[in-house]
Structures are given as structure tokens and as C-alpha cells.
N, C-alpha and C positions, 0 to 999 in steps of 0.2 A: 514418558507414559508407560503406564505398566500392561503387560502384553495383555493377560485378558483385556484389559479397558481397549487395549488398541483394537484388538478382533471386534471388540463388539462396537467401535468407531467404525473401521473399516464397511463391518456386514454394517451399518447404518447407510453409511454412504453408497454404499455399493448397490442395496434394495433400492436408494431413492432413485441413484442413476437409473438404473433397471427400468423401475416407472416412467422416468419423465423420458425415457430414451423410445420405450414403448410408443407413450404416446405419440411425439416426434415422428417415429414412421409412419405411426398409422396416418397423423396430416400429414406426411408426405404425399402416403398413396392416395391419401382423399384430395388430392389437386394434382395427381398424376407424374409426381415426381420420386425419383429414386432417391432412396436415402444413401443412393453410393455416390450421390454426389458431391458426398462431405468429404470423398476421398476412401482408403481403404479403412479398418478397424483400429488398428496399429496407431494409423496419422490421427485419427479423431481422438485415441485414447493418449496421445502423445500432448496435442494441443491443447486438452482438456487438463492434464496433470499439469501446462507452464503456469494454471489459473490457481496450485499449491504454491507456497512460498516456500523459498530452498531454506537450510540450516545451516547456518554460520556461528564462528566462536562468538560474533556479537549478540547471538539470540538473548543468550541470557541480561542482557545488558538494554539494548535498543529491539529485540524483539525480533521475527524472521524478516526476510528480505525478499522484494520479487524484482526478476532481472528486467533489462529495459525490453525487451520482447512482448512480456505479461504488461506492464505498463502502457506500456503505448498502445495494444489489444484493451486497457482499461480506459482508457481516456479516447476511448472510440476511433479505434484505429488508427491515431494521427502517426506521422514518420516521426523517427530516430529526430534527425532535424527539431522538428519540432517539439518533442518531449524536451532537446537540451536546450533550445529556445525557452521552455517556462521553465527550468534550472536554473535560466540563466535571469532569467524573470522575479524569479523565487516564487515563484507561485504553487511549486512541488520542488522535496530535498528530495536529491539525487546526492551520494555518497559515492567516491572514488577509493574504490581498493587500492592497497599497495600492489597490484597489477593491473591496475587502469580500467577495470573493468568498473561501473557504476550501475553502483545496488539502490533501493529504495525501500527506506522502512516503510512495513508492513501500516507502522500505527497510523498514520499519516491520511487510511484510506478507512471509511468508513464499512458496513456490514454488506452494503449493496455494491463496494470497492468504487467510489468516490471520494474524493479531497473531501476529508474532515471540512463542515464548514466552517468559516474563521481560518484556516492553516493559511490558505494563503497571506492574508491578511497580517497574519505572525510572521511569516517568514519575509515577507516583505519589509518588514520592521530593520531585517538584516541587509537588504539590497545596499551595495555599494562599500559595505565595513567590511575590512580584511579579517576575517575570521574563520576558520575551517568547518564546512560543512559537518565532521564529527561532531565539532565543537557542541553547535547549535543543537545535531539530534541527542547530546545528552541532556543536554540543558533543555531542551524540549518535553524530556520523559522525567525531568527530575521536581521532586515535591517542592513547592512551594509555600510560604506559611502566607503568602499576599492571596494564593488561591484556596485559602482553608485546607491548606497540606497537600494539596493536590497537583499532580503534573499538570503542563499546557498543552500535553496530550488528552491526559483524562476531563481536566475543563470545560475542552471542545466536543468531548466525546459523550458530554451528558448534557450537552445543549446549553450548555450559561451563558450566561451574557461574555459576547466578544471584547469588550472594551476595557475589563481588568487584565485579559489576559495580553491583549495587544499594548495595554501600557505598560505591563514588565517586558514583553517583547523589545519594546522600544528603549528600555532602561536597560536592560543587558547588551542592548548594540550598543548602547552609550558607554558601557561597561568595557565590553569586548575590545571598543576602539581606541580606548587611554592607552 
């Protein structure tokens, strides 16, 4: 991003914070509660930035990434446990660094940071085939000419009907498995 463009990102976000954070106190004090009870400035503005996704050399490739912290904060606070429970499910890809740490593309989650609808459904298609989690999030973002040239990210991501996309899902696991 080029730095003017970033400044004028920044002061966008920065103003809306501003606002809605406004607001936010004022119902605080209009039911008689402290806004310091989200903790100090620091922590609130700490917890608010794990809701940015970090930048990795995969960005260019699979897009940014949000660690298992911000994930499981999006999937309505469930535990660590249970996030690698639907990993394990396939119902969210979760990606193992080569240090063990497990990332999760960004695309995967929709504008309101929910599971794409249909992903599960796709990834499910892999449950059970020995195949690498990368594997899948390329082959996830890459064009297909069965989708009108279109990834089975972008597919999902513009509401189409699930059921072309889940039967190439299905034909690449058959694929993957040979």
C-alpha cells in the first residue's frame, strides 16, 4: 500500500474507532458502568489490533492470516481445544507453520468474520485423505474453469450455488488420494 493511501486508511479507521468508541462510553455511563472495565487503553487497543490479520510471505499467495487467538475470539469465544476440534472436523483450515504454530487464511472468513458459507462443506469433501492442509488452501484459491474461472474461495464468496463447488471438492480429494 502506498503511504499516502495508508494515512488516509489509517485516519479512516481511526475516525470510525473514535466514534463508535465515543458512543460505547457514553452507554456505558448511561447504565452506570465504567468503561475501564474493558481493562486499561493499552489492553483494549492491544485486543482490538489481534481482530487485524498478521503478514506472512504466504500473503501474496493464500492471503493474510489470523492466529488461533483471533479465531477462536471469532467463532464466539470457544477454547484452543475446540477450534482444533473443527480442524480436525474440517469444518475450518487451520495451516501448520514449519514451527508449529497454526495460522488460518484470512479468505475462509466472510466481511462479518464467519466461515464462508459452503467452506465447510468443501473442506469436509477432504476429511479423512492424506493430503496437506497447504495443499488444499492453494487449491482452494486457485481458478477453476468448472467455476467459470473462478476460485472455490471466490465461488463461495459471491453466494453460488454450493453444489458445483463441493463436487470438485470431492473430485480433488479423489485426486489427492491416488
Amino acid at each position: 500500500m502506498a503511504q499516502p493511501m495508508a494515512k488516509v486508511f489509517l485516519d479512516q479507521v481511526t475516525t470510525r474507532l473514535r466514534r463508535g468508541l465515543e458512543v460505547r462510553i457514553s452507554d456505558y455511563a448511561e447504565h452506570g458502568r465504567s468503561f475501564n472495565e474493558l481493562g486499561s487503553a493499552d489492553e483494549l487497543a492491544a485486543r482490538m489490533l489481534q481482530a487485524v490479520p498478521a503478514v506472512s510471505r504466504w500473503n501474496d499467495v493464500l492471503g493474510p492470516f489470523y492466529g488461533t487467538p483471533q479465531v477462536a475470539k471469532m467463532c464466539g469465544g470457544i477454547s484452543r481445544q475446540a477450534l482444533a476440534d473443527r480442524r480436525e472436523r474440517r469444518t475450518i483450515l487451520g495451516l501448520k507453520t514449519a514451527d508449529g504454530v497454526v495460522v488460518y487464511p484470512a479468505f475462509q472468513f466472510d466481511a462479518k468474520n464467519q466461515i464462508l458459507r459452503g467452506m465447510p462443506e468443501v473442506l469436509q469433501s477432504f476429511r479423512g485423505i492424506d493430503v496437506d492442509d497447504w495443499t488444499i488452501a492453494g487449491w482452494l484459491v486457485s481458478p477453476s474453469r468448472v467455476l467459470e474461472g473462478r476460485s472455490v474461495v471466490e465461488w463461495l464468496r459471491q453466494g453460488r450455488d454450493l453444489e458445483p463447488a463441493v463436487t470438485l471438492a470431492r473430485d480433488a480429494a479423489r485426486r489427492f488420494s491416488e
